[in-house]
C-alpha positions as CSV (number, residue, x, y, z in Angstrom):
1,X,209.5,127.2,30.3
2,X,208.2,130.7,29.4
3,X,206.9,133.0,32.1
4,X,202.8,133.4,32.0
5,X,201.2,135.6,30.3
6,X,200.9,139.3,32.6
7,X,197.8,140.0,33.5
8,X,198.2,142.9,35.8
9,X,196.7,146.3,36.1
10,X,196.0,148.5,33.1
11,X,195.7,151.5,35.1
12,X,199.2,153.1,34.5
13,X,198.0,152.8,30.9
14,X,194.6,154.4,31.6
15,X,196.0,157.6,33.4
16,X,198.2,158.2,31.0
17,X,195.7,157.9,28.3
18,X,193.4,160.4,30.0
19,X,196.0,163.3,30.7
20,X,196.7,162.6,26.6
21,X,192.9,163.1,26.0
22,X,192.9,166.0,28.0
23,X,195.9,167.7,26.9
24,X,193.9,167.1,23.0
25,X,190.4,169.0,24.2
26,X,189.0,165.9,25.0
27,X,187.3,166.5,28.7
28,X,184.4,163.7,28.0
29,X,183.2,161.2,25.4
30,X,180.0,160.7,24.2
31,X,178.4,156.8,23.8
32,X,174.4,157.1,22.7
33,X,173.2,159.7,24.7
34,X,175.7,158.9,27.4
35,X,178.1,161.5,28.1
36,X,181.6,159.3,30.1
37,X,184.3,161.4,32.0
38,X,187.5,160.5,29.8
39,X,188.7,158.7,33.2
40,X,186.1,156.1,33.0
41,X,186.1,156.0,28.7
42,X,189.4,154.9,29.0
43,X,189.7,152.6,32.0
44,X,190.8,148.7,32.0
45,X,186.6,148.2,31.1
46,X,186.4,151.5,29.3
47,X,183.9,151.8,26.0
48,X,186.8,153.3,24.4
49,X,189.7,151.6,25.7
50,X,188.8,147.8,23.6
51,X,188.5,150.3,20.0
52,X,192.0,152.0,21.1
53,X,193.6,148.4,21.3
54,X,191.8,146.9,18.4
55,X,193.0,149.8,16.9
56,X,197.0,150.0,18.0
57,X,197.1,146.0,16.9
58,X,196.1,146.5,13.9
59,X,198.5,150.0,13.6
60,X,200.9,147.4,14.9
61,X,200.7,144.7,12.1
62,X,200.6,147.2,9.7
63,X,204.1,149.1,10.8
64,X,205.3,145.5,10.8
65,X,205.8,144.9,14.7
66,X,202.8,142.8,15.5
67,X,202.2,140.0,12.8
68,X,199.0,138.2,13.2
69,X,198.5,135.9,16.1
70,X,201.9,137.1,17.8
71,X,201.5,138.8,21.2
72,X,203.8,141.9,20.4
73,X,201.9,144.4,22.5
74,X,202.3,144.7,25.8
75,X,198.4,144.4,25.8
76,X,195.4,142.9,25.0
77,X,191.4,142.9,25.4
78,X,189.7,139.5,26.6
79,X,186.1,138.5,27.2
80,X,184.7,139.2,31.1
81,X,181.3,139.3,31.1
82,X,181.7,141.0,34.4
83,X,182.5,144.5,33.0
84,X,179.9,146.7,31.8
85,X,180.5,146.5,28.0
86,X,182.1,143.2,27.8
87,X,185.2,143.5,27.6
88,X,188.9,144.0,30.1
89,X,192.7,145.6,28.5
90,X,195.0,143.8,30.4
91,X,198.8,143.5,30.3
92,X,200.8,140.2,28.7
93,X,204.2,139.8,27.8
94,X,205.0,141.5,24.6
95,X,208.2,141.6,22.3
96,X,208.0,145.7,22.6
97,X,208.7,148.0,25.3
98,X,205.3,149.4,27.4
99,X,206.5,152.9,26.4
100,X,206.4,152.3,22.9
101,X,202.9,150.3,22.9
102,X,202.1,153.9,25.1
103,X,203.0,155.7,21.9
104,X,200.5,153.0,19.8
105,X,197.7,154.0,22.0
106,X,198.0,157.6,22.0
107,X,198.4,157.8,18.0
108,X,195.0,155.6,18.0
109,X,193.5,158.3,20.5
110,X,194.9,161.5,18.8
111,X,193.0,159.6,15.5
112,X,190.0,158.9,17.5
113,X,189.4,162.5,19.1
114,X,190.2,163.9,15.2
115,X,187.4,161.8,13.7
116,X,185.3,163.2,16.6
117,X,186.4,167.1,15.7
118,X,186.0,166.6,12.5
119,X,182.4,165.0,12.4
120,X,181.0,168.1,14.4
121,X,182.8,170.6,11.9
122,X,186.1,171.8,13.9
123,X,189.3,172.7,13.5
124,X,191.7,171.4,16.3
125,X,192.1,175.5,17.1
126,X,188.7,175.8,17.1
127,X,187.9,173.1,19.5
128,X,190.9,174.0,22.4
129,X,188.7,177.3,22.0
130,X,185.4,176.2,23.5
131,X,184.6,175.8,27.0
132,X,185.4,172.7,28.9
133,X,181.6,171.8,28.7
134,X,181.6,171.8,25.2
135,X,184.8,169.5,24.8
136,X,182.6,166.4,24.6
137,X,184.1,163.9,21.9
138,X,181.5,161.3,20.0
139,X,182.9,158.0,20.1
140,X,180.5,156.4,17.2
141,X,182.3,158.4,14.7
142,X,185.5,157.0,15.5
143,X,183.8,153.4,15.6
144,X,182.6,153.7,12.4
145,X,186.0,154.7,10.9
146,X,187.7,152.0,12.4
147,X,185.3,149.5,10.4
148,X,185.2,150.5,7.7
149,X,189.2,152.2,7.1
150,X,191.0,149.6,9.6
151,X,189.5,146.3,10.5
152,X,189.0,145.3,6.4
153,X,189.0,142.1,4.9
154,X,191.4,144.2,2.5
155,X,193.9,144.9,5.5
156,X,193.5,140.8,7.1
157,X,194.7,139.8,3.2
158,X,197.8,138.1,2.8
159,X,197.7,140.4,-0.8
160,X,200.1,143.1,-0.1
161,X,199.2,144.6,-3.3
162,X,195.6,144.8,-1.6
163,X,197.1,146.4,1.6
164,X,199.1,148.9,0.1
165,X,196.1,149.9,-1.8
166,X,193.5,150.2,0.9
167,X,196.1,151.4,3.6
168,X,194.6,154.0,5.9
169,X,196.0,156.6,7.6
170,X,196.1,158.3,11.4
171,X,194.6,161.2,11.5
172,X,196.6,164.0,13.8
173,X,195.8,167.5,15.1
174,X,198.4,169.1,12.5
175,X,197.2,166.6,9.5
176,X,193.5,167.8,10.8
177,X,194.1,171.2,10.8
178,X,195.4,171.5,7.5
179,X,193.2,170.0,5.9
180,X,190.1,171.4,7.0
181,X,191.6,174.7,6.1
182,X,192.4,173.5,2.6
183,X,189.0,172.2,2.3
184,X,187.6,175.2,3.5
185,X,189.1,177.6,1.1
186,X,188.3,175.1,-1.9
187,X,184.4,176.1,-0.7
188,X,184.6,179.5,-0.3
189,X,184.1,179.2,3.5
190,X,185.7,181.4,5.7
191,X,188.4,180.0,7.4
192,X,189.1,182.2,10.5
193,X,186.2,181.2,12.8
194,X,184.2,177.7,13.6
195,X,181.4,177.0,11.4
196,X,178.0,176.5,12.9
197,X,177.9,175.1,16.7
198,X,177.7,171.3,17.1
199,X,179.2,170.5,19.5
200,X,177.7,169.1,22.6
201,X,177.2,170.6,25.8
202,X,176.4,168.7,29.0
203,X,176.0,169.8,32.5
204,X,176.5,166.5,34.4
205,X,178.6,163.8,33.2
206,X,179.2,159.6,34.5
């Protein structure tokens, strides 16, 4: 008889996740007009941490590891109407080490804070430059990508033809960067400095 399903901690996962975020510029996250340390954004109940793992499963089915309806991650978001947005990561038993479903969630997070650099105008250099204050992150940006780029009706087709067409790809700090210089220089705009302040500054945070 198989062993049960794990549902242990997540927090191994979580710590990692923050130092990541950290190491990327990523001191705080922004939900509505909530600004969330990137300790509590990512926790088991985090209002980041259910996108990251929506996100890694779908990264999962598309690099072939984690076919639809297999448990092949080493985790997984359920309903518990107990946590403050709805939703818990916990562990199971998956067909893939931890350390590689680590790697999953950290591509999905490097994507995520890239969506949020690039929504408020910034180069990945140009963001490690601004104070800690500043390093704020939107998460809405990175929700809205993930509907309408990754969680498709193209990408749940059984039409390969269909998924090769609309197939997405993760943003990272190096793809970023060169791009928003290219695109830069294609407008004329100067490409040794940050455009126009956006980003957000906060003097207290959750």
């Amino acid at each position: 008889m198989a062993d049960a399903p794990k549902q242990d901690s997540f927090q191994r996962y979580s710590a990692i996740l923050e130092a990541r975020a950290a190491e990327m510029g990523a001191k705080a996250f922004l939900l509505g007009d909530e600004v969330i340390t990137a300790d509590v954004a990512v926790d088991e109940a985090g209002p980041l941490t259910w996108a990251l793992a929506i996100h890694a499963d779908v990264i999962g089915r598309l690099i072939g590891i984690s076919p639809v309806g297999a448990n092949m991650l080493p985790f997984t978001m359920v309903e518990d109407e107990s946590s403050p947005y709805g939703n818990l990561c916990v562990l199971q038993e998956g067909s893939i080490p931890e350390s590689f479903g680590i790697q999953i969630l950290d591509a999905a997070l490097e994507h995520c804070i890239c969506t949020g650099m690039r929504e408020l105008g910034y180069t990945p250099e140009e963001w490690m430059q601004l104070p800690p204050n500043q390093q704020v992150i939107s998460i809405e940006p990175y929700f809205n990508d993930l509907q309408n780029q990754w969680v498709t009706d193209a990408l749940e087709s059984n039409d390969k033809a269909q998924i090769v067409l609309n197939l997405p790809k993760l943003v990272t700090r190096d793809t970023l960067q060169q791009l928003m210089l290219s695109e830069r220089m294609t407008t004329g705009e100067a490409t040794d400095k940050p455009t126009q302040s956006r980003a957000i500054t906060f003097s207290s945070m959750r």
